[in-house]
C-alpha positions as CSV (number, residue, x, y, z in Angstrom):
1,X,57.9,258.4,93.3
2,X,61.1,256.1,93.4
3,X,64.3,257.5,92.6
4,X,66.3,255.0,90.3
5,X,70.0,253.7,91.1
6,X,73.2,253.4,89.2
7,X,72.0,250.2,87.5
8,X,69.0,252.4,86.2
9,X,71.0,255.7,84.8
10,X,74.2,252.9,83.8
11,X,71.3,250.8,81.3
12,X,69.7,254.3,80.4
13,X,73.4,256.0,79.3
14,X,73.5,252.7,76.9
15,X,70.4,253.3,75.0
16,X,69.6,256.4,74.9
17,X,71.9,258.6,73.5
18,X,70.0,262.0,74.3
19,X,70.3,261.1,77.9
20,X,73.7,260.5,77.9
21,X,74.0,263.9,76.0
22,X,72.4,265.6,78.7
23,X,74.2,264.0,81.5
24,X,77.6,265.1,80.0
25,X,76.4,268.5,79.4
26,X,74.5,269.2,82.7
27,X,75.4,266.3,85.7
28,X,74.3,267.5,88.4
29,X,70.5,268.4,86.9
30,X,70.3,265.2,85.1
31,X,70.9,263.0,88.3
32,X,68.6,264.9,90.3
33,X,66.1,261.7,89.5
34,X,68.7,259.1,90.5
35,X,69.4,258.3,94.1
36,X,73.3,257.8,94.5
37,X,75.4,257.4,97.6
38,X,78.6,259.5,97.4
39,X,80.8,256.9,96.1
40,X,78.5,256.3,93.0
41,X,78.1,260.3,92.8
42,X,81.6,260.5,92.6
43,X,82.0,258.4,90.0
44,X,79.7,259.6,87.7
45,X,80.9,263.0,87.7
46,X,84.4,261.5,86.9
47,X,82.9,259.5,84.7
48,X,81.3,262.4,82.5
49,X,84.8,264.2,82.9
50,X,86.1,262.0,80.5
51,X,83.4,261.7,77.8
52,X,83.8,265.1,77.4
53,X,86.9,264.3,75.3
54,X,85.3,260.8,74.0
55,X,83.8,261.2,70.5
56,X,79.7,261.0,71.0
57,X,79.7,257.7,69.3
58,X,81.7,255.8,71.6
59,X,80.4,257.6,74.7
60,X,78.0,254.7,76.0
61,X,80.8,252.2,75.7
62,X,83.6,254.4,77.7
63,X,80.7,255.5,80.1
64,X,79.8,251.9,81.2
65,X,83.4,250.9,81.6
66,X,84.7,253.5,83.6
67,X,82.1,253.2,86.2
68,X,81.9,249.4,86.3
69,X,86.1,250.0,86.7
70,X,85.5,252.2,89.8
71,X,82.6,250.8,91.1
72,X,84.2,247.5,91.3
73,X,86.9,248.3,93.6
C-alpha cells in the first residue's frame, strides 16, 4: 500500500475536519499513513503546535498556511 505525501494529508486537513481533529490531538499516530521527509515532518508537528490555540473552526485555514509558509522556503 502507498503511503500519501504532504499534498495528500495538506487537502485531507481541508475537508475533513475529524482528521484534522485527530492530527492535533495525536500527530505522530495520525501520520503514521503519510510518508514525510524530515523537513515536512517538522513542519507538521509545528504546524499542529499552533492549532492547538486556533479555535476549531479556523483550524484548516491556519493549518494550510503555516505549512505552505514553511514549506516554501
Amino acid at each position: 500500500m502507498r503511503k500519501q505525501g504532504i499534498q495528500e494529508l495538506v487537502g485531507r486537513a481541508m475537508v475533513d475536519p475529524d482528521f484534522l481533529d485527530s492530527l492535533v490531538r495525536a500527530p505522530e499516530p495520525t501520520l503514521v499513513e503519510y510518508e514525510l521527509d524530515d523537513t515536512e515532518r517538522a513542519a507538521v508537528l509545528q504546524a499542529v503546535t499552533r492549532l492547538r490555540a486556533t479555535p476549531s473552526t479556523q483550524r484548516a485555514g491556519a493549518f494550510r498556511s503555516t505549512l505552505v509558509r514553511r514549506l516554501a522556503t
